[in-house]
C-alpha positions in Angstrom: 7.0 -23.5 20.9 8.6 -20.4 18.8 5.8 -21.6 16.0 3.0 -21.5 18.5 4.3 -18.1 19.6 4.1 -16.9 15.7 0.8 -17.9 15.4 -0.2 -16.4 18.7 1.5 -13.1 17.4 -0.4 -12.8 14.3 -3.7 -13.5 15.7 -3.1 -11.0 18.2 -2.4 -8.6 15.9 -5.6 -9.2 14.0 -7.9 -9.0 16.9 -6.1 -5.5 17.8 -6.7 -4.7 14.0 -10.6 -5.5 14.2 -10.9 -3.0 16.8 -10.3 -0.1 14.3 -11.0 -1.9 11.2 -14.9 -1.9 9.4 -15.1 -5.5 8.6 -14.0 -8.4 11.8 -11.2 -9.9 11.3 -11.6 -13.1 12.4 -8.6 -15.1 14.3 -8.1 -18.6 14.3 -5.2 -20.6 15.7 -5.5 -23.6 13.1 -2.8 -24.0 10.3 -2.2 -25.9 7.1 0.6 -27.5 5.7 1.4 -26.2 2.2 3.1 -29.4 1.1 -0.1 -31.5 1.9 -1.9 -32.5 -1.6 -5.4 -31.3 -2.1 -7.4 -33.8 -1.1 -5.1 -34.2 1.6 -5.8 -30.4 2.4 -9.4 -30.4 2.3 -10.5 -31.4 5.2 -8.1 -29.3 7.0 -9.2 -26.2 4.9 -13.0 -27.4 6.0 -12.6 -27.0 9.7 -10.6 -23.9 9.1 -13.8 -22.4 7.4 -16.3 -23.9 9.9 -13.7 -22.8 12.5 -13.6 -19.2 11.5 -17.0 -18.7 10.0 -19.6 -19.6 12.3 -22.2 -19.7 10.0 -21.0 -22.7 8.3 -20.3 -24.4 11.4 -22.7 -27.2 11.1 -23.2 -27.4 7.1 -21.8 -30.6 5.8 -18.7 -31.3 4.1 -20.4 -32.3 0.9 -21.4 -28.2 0.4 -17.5 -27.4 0.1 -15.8 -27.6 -3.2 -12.2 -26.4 -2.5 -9.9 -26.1 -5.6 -6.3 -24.4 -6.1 -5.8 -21.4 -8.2 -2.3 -20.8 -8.4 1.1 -22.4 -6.8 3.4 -19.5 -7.4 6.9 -19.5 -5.7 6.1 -18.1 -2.5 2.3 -18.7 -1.2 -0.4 -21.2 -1.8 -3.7 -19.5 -3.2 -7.2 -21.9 -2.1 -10.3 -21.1 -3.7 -13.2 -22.3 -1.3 -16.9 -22.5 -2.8 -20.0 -23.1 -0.3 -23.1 -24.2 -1.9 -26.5 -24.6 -0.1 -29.9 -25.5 -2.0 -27.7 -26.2 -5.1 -26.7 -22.8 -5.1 -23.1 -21.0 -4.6 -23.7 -18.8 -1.9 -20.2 -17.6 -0.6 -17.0 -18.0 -2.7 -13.9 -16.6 -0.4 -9.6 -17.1 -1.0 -7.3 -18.5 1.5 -3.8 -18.0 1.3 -1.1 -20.3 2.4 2.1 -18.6 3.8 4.9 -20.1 2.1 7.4 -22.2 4.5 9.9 -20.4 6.5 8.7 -16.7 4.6 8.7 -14.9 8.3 12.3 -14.9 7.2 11.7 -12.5 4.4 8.7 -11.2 4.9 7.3 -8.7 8.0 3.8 -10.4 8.4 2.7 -7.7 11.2 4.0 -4.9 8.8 1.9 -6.7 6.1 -0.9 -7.1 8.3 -1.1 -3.4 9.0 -0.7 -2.7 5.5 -3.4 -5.1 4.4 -5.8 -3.4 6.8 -5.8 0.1 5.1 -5.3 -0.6 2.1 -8.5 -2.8 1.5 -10.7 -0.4 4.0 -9.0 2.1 0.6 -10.9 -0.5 -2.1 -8.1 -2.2 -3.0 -8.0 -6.0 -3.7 -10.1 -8.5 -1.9 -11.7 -7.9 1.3 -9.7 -9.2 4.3 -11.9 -11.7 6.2 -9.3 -13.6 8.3 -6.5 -14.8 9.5 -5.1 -17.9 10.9 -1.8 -19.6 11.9 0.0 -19.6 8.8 -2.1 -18.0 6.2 -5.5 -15.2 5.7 -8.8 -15.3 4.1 -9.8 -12.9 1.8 -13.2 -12.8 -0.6 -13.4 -14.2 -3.8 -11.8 -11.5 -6.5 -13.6 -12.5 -9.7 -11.0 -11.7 -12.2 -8.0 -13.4 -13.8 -4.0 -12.6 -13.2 -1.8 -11.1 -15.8 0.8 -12.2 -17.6 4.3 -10.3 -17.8 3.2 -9.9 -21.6 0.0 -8.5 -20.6 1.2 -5.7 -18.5 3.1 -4.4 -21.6 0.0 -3.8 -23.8 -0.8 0.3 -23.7 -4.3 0.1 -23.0 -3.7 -2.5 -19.7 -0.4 -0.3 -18.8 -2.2 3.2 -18.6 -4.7 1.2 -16.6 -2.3 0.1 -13.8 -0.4 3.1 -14.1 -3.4 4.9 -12.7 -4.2 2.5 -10.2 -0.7 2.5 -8.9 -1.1 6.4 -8.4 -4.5 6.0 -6.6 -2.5 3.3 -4.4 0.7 5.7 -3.7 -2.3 8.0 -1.9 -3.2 5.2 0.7 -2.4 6.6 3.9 -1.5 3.9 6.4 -0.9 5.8 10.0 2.3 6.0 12.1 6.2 6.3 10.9 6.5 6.9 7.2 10.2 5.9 6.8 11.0 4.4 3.5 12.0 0.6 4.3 14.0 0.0 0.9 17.3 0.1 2.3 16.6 -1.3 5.9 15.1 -4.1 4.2 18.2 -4.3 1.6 20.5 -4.6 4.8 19.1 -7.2 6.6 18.6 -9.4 3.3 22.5 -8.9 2.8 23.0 -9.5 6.5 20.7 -12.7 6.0 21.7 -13.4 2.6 25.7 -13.1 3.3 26.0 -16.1 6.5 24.0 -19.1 5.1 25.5 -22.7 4.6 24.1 -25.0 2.0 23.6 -28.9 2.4 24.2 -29.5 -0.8 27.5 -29.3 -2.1 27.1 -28.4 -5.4 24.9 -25.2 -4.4 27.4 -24.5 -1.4 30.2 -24.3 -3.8 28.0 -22.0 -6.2 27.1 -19.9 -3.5 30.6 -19.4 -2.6 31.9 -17.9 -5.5 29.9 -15.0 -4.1 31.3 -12.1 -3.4 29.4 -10.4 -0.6 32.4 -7.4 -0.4 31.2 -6.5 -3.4 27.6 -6.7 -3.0 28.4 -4.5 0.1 30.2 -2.1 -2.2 27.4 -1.9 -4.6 24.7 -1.3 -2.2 26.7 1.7 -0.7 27.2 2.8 -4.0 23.7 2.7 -5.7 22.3 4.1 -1.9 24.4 7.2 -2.0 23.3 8.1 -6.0 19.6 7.3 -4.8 19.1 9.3 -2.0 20.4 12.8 -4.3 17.8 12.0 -6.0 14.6 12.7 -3.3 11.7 10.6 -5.0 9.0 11.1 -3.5 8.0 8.4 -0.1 4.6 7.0 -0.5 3.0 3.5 0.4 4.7 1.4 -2.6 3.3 -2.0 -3.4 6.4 -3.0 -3.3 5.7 -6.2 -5.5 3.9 -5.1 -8.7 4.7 -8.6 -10.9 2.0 -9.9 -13.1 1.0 -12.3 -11.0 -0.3 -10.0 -8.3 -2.2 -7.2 -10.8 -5.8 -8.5 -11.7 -8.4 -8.3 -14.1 -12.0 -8.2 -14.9 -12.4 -7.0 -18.3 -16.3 -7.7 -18.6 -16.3 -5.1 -15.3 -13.5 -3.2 -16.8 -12.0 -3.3 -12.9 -8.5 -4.2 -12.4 -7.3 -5.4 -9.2 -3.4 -5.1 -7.0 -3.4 -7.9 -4.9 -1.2 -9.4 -1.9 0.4 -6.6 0.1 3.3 -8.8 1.8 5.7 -6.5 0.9 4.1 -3.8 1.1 5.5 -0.5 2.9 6.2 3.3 2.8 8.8 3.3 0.3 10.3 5.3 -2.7 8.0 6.5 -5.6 11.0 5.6 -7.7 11.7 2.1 -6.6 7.8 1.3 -6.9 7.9 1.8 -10.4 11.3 0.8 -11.4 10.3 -2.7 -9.7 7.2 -3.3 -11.7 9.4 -2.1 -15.1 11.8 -5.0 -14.0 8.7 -7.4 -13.6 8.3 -7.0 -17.4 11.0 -10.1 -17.8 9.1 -12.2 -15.7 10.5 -14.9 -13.5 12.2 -15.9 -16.5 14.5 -12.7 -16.5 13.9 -12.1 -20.1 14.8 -8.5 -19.4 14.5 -8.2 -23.8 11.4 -7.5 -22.2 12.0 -4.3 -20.3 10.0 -1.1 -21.3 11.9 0.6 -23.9 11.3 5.1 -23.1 8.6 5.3 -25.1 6.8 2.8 -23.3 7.6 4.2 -20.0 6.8 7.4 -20.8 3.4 6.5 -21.6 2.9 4.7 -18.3 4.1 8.3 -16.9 1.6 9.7 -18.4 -0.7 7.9 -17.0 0.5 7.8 -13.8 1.4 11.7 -13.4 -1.9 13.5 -14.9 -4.8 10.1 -15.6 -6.8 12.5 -17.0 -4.7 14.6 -18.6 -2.2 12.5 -20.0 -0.8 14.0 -22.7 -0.5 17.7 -20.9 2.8 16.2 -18.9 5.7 18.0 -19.5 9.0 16.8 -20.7 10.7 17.4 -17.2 8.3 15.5 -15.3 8.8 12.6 -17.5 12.8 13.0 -17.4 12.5 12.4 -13.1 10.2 9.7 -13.5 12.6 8.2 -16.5 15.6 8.3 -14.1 14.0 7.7 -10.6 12.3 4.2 -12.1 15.6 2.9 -13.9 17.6 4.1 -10.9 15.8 2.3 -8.3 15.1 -0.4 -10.8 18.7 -1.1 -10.1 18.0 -1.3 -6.4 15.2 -3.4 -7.2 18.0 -5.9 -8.8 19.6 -6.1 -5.8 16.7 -6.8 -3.7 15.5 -9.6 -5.6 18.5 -11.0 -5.9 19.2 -11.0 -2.3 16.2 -12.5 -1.7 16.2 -15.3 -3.9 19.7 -16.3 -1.6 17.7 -16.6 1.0 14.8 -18.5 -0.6 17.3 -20.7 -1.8 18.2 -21.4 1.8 14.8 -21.8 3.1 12.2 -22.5 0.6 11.2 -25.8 -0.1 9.3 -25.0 -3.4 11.0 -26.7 -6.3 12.3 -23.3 -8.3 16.2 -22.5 -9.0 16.1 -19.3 -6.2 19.9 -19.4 -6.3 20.1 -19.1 -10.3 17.3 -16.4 -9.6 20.0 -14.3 -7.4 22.8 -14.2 -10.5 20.4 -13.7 -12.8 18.7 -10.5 -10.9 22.6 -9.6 -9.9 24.2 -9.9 -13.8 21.6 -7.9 -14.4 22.3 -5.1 -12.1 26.0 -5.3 -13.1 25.3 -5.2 -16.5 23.0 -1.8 -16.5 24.3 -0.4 -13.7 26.8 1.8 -15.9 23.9 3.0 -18.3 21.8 4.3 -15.6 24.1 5.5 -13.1 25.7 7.6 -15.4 21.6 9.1 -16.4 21.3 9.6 -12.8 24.7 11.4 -12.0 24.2 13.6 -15.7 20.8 14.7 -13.9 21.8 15.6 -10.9 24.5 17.6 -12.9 21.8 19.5 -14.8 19.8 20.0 -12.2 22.4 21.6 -10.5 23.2 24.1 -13.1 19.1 25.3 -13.3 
């Protein structure tokens, strides 16, 4: 019953959605099981498409080619190519919800999200939704790698994307989720039991009083510092930034966490997506780095005209909230580890995220405070 009542949810919230929204979203109570493999999936993905696209209703099966793109660590991403008169006619994306996410992720926050920020031109057009996943069109284009996003050319690029997409305007509250969304992953994150002994006793040596401590901390340096609130992506890895280089168009993509948030924590988070899910944080923009993708980000077409000051805020609001962004992650990956039944070390994610924190935490709270100090005494 409670998964019928999600589904019901989220396809009422698309039908209110197409009211206001250009293109139909079109609802569909079917669902696929993520686990399934793919040729054990395709027929379910077929009478998904015939079920929310009437105008394949009554082709037959043999015009469908379905074929995975990617299997990251939280969704499922379905190419699905319909050929008629040995043509390709359409070409759309379905996404798979990865099990048990409505624990981590706010789909009717995302869902509102989605909505204005594609009607903006961002990403792929949203076609659909169903039970436990969407359909978007086809984004012809490739994902980057966390080595590509370091290159200057590619990083000036996204840097002046990522301005046009702090602009979106989505309507109602503006409150900045970071730290509402921080609490209830510690809440989450701080009363799980494992089944398996060996990760139970891991997660034990935990100390959630000092993770409470930290959070307080790193909260109360934050908010001195007023960044500016704008809709953050929220979520800037490689994996989610797109390209086209024969169209020289690049592409943000998948807006689950997507939110009005802090300029600072939006860009300290994609600096922290340098390392990967690897953690390689040798991989971390150095300053000259960042302040090029300041530059870029501040005045696009006047990049080298920004002055020293704007790039000192930028400098200490990312590696601030970059610390925030630590926490975050690693929160999350406790409760991935809990509920996730994708084959990827979430609870060795969480210490790896959290060392992290601990071991810059000095460094840049120390920038931050000395900031503060000197803007004081302007």
């Amino acid at each position: 019953m409670g998964a019928e009542v999600k589904i019901w949810n989220a396809v009422e919230v698309a039908q209110q959605a197409s009211k206001d929204y250009a293109s139909q979203i079109l609802p569909s109570h079917l669902t696929i099981d993520p686990s399934l493999s793919l040729p054990q999936m395709k027929p379910l993905v077929l009478k998904l498409c015939k079920d929310m696209f009437k105008a394949w209703s009554n082709l037959d099966d043999s015009c469908f080619d379905v074929e995975k793109i990617s299997g990251g660590i939280t969704n499922l991403l379905l190419k699905v190519s319909v050929k008629q008169e040995n043509c390709i006619d359409d070409i759309v994306t379905i996404r798979l919800y990865g099990p048990n996410t409505e624990y981590i992720i706010d789909r009717q926050r995302e869902l509102q999200a989605t909505k204005y920020i594609t009607a903006a031109g961002f990403g792929a057009k949203w076609l659909g939704i169903f039970g436990n996943g969407m359909v978007q069109s086809f984004i012809n284009a490739h994902t980057l790698t966390p080595s590509d996003m370091r290159e200057p050319k590619l990083a000036a690029k996204i840097a002046k994307q990522l301005k046009r997409f702090h602009h979106v305007e989505i309507p109602g509250s503006k409150e900045p989720q970071l730290w509402n969304d921080i609490w209830k992953f510690f809440e989450k994150a701080s009363d799980l039991e494992f089944d398996d002994s060996k990760k139970q006793k891991t997660y034990k040596t935990i100390s959630f009083r000092e993770v409470h401590d930290e959070i307080a901390e790193l909260k109360g340096l934050c908010d001195h510092l007023k960044s500016p609130v704008i809709l953050a992506h929220n979520d800037l890895l490689s994996g989610n930034i797109m390209i086209n280089h024969e169209e020289d168009k690049l592409y943000f993509i998948d807006y689950e966490y997507a939110s009005y948030n802090y300029r600072g924590y939006d860009i300290g988070n994609h600096f922290a997506e340098y390392a990967g899910f690897e953690c390689d944080y040798d991989l971390y923009p150095n300053m000259n780095e960042q302040y090029h993708f300041f530059r870029h980000y501040i005045q696009p077409d006047r990049p080298h005209e920004v002055s020293e000051k704007d790039l000192e805020t930028l400098y200490v609001e990312a590696n601030t909230y970059a610390l925030a962004s630590h926490l975050f992650w690693a929160l999350w990956g406790l409760i991935q580890a809990k509920m996730s039944p994708i084959d990827f070390d979430y609870l060795g994610y969480f210490f790896l995220r959290y060392d992290e924190y601990k071991r810059q935490k000095e460094k840049y709270l120390l920038l931050a405070r000395s900031y503060l100090s000197g803007c004081k005494n302007e």
